[in-house]
C-alpha positions in Angstrom: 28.8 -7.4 9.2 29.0 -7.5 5.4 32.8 -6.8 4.7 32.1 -3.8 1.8 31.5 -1.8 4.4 33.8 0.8 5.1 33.4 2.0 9.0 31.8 0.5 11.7 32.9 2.6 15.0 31.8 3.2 18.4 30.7 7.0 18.7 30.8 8.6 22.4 27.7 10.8 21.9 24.7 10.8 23.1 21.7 10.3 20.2 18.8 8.3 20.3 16.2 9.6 17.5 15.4 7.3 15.2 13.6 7.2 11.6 15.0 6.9 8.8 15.5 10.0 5.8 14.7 10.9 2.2 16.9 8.2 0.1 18.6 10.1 -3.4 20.7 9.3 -6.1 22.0 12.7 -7.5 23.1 10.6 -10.9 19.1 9.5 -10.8 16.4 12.1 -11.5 13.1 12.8 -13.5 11.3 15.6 -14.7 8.4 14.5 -12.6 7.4 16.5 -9.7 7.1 13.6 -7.8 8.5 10.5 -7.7 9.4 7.4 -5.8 10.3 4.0 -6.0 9.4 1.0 -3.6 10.9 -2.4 -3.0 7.9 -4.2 -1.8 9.4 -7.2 -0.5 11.0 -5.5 2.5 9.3 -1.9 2.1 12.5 0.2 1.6 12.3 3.3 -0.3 14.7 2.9 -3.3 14.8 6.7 -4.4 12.2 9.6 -3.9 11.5 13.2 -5.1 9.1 15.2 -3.1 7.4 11.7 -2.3 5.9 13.3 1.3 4.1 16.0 -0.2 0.8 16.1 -0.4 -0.5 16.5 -4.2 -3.7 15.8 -6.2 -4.2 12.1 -7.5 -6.7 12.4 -10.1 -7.2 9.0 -11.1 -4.8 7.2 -9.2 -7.4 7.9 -6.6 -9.5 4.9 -7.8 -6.7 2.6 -6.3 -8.5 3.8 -2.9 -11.6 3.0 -4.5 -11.2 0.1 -5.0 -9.5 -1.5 -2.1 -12.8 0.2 -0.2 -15.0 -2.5 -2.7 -12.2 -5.1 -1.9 -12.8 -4.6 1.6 -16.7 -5.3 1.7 -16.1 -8.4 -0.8 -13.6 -9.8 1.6 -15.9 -9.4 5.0 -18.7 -10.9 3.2 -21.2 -7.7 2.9 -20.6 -7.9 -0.7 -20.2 -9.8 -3.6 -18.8 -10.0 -7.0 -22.3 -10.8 -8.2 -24.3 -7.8 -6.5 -26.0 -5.5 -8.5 -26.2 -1.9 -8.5 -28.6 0.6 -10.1 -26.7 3.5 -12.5 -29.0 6.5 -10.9 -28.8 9.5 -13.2 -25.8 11.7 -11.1 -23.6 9.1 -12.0 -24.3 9.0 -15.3 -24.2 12.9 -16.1 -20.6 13.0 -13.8 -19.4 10.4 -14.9 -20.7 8.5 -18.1 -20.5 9.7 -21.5 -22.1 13.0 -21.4 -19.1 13.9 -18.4 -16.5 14.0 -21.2 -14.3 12.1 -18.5 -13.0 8.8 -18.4 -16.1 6.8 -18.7 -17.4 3.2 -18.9 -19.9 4.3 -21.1 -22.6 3.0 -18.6 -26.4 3.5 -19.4 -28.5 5.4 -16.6 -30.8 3.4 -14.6 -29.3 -0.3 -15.5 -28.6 -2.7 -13.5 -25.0 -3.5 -13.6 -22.7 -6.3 -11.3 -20.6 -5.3 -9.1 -17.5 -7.6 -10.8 -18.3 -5.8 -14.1 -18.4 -2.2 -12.5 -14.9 -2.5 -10.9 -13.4 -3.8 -14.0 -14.7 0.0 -14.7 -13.0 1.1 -12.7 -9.6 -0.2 -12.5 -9.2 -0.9 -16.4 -11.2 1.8 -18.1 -10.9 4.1 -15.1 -14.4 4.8 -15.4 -15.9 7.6 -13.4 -19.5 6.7 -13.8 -18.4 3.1 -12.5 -16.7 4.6 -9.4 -20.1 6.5 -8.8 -22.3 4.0 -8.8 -20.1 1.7 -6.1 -19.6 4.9 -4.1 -23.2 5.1 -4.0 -24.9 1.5 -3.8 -22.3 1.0 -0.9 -22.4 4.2 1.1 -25.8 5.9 -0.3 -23.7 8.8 -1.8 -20.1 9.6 -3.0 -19.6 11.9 0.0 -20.7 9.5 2.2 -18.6 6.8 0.3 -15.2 8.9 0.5 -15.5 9.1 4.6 -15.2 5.3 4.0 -11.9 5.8 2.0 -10.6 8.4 4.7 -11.1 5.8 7.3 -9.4 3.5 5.3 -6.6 5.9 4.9 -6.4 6.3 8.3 -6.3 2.7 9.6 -3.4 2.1 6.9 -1.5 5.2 8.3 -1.6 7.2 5.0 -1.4 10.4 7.5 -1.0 12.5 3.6 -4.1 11.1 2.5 -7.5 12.8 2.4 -10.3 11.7 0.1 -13.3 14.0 -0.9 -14.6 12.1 -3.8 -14.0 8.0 -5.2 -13.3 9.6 -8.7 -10.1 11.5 -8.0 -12.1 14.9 -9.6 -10.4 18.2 -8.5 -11.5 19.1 -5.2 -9.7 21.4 -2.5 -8.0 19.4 -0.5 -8.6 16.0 -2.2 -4.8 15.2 -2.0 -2.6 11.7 -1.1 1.7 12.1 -1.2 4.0 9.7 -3.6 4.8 7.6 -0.2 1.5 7.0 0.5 0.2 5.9 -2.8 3.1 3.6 -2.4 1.8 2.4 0.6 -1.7 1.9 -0.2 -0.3 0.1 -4.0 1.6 -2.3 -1.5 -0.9 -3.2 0.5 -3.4 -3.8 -2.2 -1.1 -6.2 -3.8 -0.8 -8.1 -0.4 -4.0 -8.1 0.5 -6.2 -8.9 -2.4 -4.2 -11.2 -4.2 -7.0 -12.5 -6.0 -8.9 -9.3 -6.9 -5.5 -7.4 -7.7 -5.8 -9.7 -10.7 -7.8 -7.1 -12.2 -5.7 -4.9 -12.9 -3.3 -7.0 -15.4 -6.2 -7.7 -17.4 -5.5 -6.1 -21.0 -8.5 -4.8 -21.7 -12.3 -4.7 -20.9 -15.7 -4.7 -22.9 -18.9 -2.8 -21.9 -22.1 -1.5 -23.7 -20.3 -3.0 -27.2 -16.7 -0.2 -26.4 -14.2 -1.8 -25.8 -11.4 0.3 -23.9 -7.5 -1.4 -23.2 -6.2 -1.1 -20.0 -4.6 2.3 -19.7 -1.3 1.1 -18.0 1.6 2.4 -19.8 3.7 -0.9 -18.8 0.8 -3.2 -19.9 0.3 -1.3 -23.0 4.0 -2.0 -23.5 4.4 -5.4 -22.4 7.4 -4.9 -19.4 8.0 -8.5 -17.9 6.2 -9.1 -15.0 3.9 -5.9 -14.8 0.8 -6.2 -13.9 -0.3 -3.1 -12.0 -1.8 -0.3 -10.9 -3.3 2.8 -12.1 -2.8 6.6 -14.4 -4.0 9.7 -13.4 -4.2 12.9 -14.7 -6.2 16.4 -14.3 -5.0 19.6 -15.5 -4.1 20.3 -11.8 -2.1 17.2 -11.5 -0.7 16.7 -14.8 -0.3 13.0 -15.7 0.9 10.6 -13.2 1.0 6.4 -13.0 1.2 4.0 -10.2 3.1 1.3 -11.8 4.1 -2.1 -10.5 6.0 -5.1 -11.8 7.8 -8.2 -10.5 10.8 -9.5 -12.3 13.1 -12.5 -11.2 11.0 -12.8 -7.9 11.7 -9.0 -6.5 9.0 -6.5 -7.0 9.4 -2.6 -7.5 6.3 -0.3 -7.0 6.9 3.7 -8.1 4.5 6.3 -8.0 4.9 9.8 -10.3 3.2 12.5 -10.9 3.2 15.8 -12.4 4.5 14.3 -16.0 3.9 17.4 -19.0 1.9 14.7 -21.3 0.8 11.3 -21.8 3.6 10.6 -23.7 5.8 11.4 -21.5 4.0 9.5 -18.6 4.7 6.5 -21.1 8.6 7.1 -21.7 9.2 7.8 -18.2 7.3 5.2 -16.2 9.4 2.7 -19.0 12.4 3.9 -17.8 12.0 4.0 -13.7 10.7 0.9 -14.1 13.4 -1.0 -15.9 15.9 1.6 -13.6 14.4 0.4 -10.5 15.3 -3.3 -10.9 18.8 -2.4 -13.1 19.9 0.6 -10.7 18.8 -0.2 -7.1 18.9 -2.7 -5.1 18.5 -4.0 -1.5 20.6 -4.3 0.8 20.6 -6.3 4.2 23.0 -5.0 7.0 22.1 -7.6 10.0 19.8 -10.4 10.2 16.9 -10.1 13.2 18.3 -10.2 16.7 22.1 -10.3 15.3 24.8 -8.3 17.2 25.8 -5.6 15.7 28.5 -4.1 18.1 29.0 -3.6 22.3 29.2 -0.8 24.4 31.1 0.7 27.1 29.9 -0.3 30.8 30.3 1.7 34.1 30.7 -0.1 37.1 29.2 -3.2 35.6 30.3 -6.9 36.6 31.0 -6.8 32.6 32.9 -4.1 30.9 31.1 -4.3 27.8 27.6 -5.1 26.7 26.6 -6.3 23.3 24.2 -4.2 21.0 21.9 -5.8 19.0 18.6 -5.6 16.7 14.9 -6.5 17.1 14.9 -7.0 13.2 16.8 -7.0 9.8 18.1 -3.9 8.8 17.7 -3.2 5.3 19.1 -0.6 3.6 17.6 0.6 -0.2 19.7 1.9 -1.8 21.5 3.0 -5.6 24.1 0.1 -6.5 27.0 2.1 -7.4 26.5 3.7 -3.6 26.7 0.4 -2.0 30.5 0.6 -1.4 29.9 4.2 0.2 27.7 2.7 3.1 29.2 3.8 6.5 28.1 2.6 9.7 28.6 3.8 12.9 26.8 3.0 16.6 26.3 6.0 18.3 25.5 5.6 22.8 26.3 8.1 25.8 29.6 6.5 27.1 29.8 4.9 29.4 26.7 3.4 30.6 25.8 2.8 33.9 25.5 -0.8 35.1 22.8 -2.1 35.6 21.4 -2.4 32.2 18.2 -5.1 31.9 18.6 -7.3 28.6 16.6 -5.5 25.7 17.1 -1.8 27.1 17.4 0.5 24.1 21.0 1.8 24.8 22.5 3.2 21.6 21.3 3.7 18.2 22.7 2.4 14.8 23.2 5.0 12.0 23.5 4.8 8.3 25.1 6.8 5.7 26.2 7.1 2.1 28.1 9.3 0.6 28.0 11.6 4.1 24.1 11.8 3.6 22.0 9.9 6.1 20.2 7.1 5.2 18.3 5.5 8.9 19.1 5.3 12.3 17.8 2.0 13.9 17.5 1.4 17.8 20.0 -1.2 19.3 19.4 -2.7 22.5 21.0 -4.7 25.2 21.8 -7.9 24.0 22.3 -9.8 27.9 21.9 -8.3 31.3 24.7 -6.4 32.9 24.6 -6.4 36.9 25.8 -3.7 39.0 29.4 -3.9 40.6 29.5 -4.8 44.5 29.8 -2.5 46.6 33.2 -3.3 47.4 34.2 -3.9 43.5 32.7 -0.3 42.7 34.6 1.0 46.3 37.9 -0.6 44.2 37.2 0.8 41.4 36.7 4.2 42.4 39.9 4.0 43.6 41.7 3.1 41.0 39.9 5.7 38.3 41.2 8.5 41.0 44.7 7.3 40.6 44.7 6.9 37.0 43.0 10.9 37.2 39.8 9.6 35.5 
């Protein structure tokens, strides 16, 4: 146990939800509607503002998109050198005559499927994302049941997809978390093809269009990711990513008044998230965090401990606020099997809680004889326990 900690007791309740709660700093905030910030290393939600709501992506939709495309490259049913045809919905939806975000692609070329999700991901390119959608699945309806499978095997429970565009649709929504999520695992899972997003700009049909990326645009050490948004539904929103010093930080917002203030704001979480919150492990896996009371056990007292580390994200200046405390029905009945979930671990800073984390036994505890619990029957009567 790290010795800033202030309280670490023994609790005699009984309590074993678990989960862990919406992390804030109340000297943090944003004008965003929607915000939070990710360490991606151990997954811990730094800070968050109406993160688990569900809200419309626009553009940041694409990341979806994409990871889709990455898929079928990876398993082999695509490649980078494919071609697919431009048919003439995705040109009036998408290209130049949309008025959207465009690649500027002409109808009925042939274009290569490494070239169309540059498109996509630098240019955010709506004609590009309707020509994947439709030379992989036949349609862009039929593409987004792909993306809402996806969603769905990933656990983005928020997450429903009705188009690969991120156009305004009724129920076309995603929360904060989950683009979180779904940025994260890109980044993990298409190391190579993430690539794409860092690159600076991209040329096509003779336009060439910079990589829309606030951070990029900017040049923040270490960014190199992910994707803007914006609708007159959703406002203007940015997934942003960027590794400095070996830590990465991933934050999603949304619902920004202008692209200007998309720019300034996505600056400053970004440089806040490394500068103002931090991580911070409590126990190491399997490490013994505390014992319990045992009732008419051959041992008294049985140790508590974790299946794996306990991390805690968290605002720096909170750090010395962190309160721990293990919380079991006492005492427990003998005989406990090692690895029985017996008593839960909870976190808190600042009186707000932050997680509660299982704990289990940590060695098995056998029953009393019958002659030892005969004895010691005896002798809680005469102490009037």
């Amino acid at each position: 146990m790290k010795t800033w900690f202030f309280l670490c007791v023994l609790i005699m309740v009984c309590s074993f939800a678990t989960g862990a709660y919406a992390q804030t700093d109340p000297s943090f905030s944003t004008p965003a509607k929607h915000l939070i910030i990710m360490d991606a290393q151990s997954g811990e939600i730094l800070f968050e503002k109406n993160a688990r709501i569900p809200m419309a992506p626009a553009s940041m939709t694409k990341i979806m998109t994409a990871s889709v495309v990455f898929d079928k490259i990876q398993s082999g049913a695509l490649s980078l050198d494919d071609e697919f045809v431009v048919s003439e919905n995705a040109w009036r939806k998408g290209g130049a005559k949309s008025g959207s975000s465009t690649m500027f692609l002409k109808p009925k070329s042939k274009v290569k499927v490494s070239d169309l999700l540059r498109g996509v991901i630098i240019q955010s390119g709506n004609d590009a994302c309707i020509t994947l959608a439709e030379g992989i699945a036949g349609s862009e309806s039929a593409f987004s049941e792909l993306m809402n499978e996806k969603a769905a095997q990933l656990g983005l429970t928020s997450a429903h997809f009705k188009n690969a565009t991120g156009w305004p649709d009724d129920g076309h929504v995603i929360s904060a978390y989950d683009l979180a999520r779904l940025a994260l695992h890109s980044i993990k899972s298409y190391p190579e093809l993430y690539k794409i997003y860092a690159q600076p700009s991209f040329t096509w049909n003779g336009i060439k269009q910079a990589n829309r990326n606030p951070l990029i645009l900017a040049g923040v050490l270490g960014a190199d990711g992910l994707k803007t948004g914006h609708t007159q539904i959703s406002k203007y929103g940015f997934v942003g990513s960027a590794v400095q010093n070996g830590q990465r930080r991933i934050f999603v917002v949304n619902g920004l008044e202008s692209k200007s203030q998309r720019r300034s704001e996505s600056l400053r979480i970004m440089k806040s998230s490394f500068s103002q919150f931090s991580v911070y492990n409590i126990y190491k896996t399997s490490a013994v965090a505390g014992y319990a009371k045992v009732f008419m056990g051959k041992s008294e007292t049985v140790n508590l401990s974790v299946k794996e580390d306990v991390n805690i994200g968290l605002a720096k200046h909170l750090r010395k606020n962190l309160n721990v405390q293990i919380k079991y029905k006492s005492p427990i009945p003998a005989p406990i099997v090692k690895g029985d979930h017996i008593a839960d671990l909870h976190i808190s800073a600042n009186g707000k809680p932050l997680k509660t984390i299982p704990l289990y036994a940590d060695e098995e505890v056998k029953r009393k004889s019958f002659s030892g619990r005969l004895l010691a029957s005896i002798i809680l009567r005469i102490r009037g326990e």
